[in-house]
VEXRO-746199 format. One record per residue (C-alpha): x, y, z; residue in three letters. Coordinates in steps of 0.05 Angstrom, whole numbers, padded with zeros to 5 digits, always signed. Example, Ala and Ser with C-alpha at 12.3 -4.5 7.8 and 13.67 -1.06 7.14 Angstrom:
<nodes>
+00246-00090+00156ALA +00273-00021+00143SER 
</nodes>
This chain:
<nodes>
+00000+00000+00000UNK +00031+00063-00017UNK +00022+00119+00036UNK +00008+00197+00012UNK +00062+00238+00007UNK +00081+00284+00060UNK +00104+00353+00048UNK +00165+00353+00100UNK +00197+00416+00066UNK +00180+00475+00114UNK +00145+00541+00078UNK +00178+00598+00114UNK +00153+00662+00132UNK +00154+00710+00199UNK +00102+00731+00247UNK +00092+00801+00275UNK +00111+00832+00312UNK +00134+00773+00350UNK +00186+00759+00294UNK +00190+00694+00312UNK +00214+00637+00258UNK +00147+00604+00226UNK +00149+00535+00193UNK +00084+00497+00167UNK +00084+00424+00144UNK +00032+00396+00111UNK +00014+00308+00130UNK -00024+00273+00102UNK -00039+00217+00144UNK -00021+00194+00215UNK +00043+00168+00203UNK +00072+00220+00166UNK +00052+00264+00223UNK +00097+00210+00262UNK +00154+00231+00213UNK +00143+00298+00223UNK +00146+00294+00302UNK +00215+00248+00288UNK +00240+00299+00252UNK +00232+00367+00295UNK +00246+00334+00363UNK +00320+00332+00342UNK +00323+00399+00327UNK +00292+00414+00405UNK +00345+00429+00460UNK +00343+00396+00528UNK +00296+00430+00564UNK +00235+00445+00517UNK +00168+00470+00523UNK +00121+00454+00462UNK +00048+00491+00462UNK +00002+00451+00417UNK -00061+00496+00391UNK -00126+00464+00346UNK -00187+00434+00349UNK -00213+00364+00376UNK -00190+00319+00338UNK -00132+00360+00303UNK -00086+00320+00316UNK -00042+00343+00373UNK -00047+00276+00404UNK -00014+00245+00342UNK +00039+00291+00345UNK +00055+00266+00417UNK +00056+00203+00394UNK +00109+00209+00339UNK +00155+00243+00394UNK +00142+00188+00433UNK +00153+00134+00380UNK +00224+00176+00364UNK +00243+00185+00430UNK +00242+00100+00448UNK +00184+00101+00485UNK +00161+00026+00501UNK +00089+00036+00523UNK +00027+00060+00494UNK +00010+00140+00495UNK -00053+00171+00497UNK -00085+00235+00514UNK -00089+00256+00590UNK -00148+00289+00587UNK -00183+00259+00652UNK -00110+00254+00695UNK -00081+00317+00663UNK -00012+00293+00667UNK +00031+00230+00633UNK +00104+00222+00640UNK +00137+00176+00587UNK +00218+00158+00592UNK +00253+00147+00532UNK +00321+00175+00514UNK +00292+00245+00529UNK +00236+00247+00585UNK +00170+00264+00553UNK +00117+00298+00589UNK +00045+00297+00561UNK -00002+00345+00588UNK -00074+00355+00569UNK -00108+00428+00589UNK -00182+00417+00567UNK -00208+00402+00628UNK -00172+00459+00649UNK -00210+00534+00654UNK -00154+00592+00680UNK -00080+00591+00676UNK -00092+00599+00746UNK -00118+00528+00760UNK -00066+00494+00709UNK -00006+00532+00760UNK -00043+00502+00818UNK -00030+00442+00792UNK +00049+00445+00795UNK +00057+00448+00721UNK +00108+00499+00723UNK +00159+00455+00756UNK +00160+00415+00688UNK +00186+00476+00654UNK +00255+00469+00693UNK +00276+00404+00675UNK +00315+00372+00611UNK +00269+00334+00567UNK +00206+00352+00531UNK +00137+00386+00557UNK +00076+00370+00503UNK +00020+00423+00527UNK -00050+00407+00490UNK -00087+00460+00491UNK -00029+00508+00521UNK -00077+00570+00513UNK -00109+00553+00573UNK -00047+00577+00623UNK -00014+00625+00561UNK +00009+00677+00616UNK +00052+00623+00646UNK +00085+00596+00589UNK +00157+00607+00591UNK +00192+00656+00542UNK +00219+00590+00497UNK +00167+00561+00493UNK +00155+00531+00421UNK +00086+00542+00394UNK +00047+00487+00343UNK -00022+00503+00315UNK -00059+00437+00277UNK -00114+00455+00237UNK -00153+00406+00193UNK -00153+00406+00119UNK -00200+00388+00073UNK -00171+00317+00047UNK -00186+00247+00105UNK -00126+00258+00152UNK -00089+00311+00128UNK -00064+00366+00177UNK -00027+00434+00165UNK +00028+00439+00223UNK +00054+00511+00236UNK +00114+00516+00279UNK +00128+00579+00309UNK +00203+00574+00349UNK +00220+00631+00390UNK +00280+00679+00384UNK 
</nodes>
């Protein structure tokens, strides 16, 4: 079975007046988000933050899941939604968090999530907007969005200064 092809060449332009780097990829089906994921974490220093924006169903989750799959992690990884919080080890730490249940960036520092911010490995946020003020300064931003064709997504990376 031959799988789509994935556009894995980023389109570059800049955001203002943040004028932060912009990337967007273009998958066309799960594993070529995978790819995609295996791809950027290596380009992520130690200690990373990544905020992922979109709709249900946009595939933020998937992402996850491709870092996870690059990273050597042995066990299945889903979407925290109901316990907030999953740690994965791999050769980086991976921490998944889910913010839907989540109403004020109030309530998400409550929980302690800051403290993930200050150690090496990776920090997935779904739906990141919910504690936005507390976001540190590196934090790298993704927004999914759904495209027309079954299982395509447009990825926009937006890496800070």
């Amino acid at each position: 079975m031959n799988e789509p092809r994935t556009s894995l060449k980023p389109e570059h332009r800049t955001l203002k007046p943040f004028s932060v780097k912009t990337e967007t990829y273009t998958t066309r089906s799960p594993a070529a988000t995978y790819r995609l994921a295996a791809n950027l974490v290596s380009l992520f220093p130690a200690r990373t933050v990544l905020a992922l924006h979109g709709d249900l169903g946009g595939g933020k989750t998937c992402f996850v899941q491709g870092l996870a799959l690059a990273l050597g992690v042995q066990r299945p990884v889903t979407s925290p939604t109901f316990t907030l919080v999953h740690e994965y080890e791999g050769t980086r730490h991976l921490v998944h968090v889910d913010l839907y249940r989540i109403q004020s960036d109030r309530e998400a520092l409550d929980l302690g999530l800051e403290e993930f911010f200050e150690v090496e490995g990776i920090v997935a946020i779904e739906w990141a907007e919910r504690m936005a003020d507390s976001l540190p300064p590196h934090t790298i931003h993704l927004e999914f969005a759904t495209l027309t064709a079954k299982s395509a997504r447009r990825i926009t990376v937006h890496w800070p200064e």
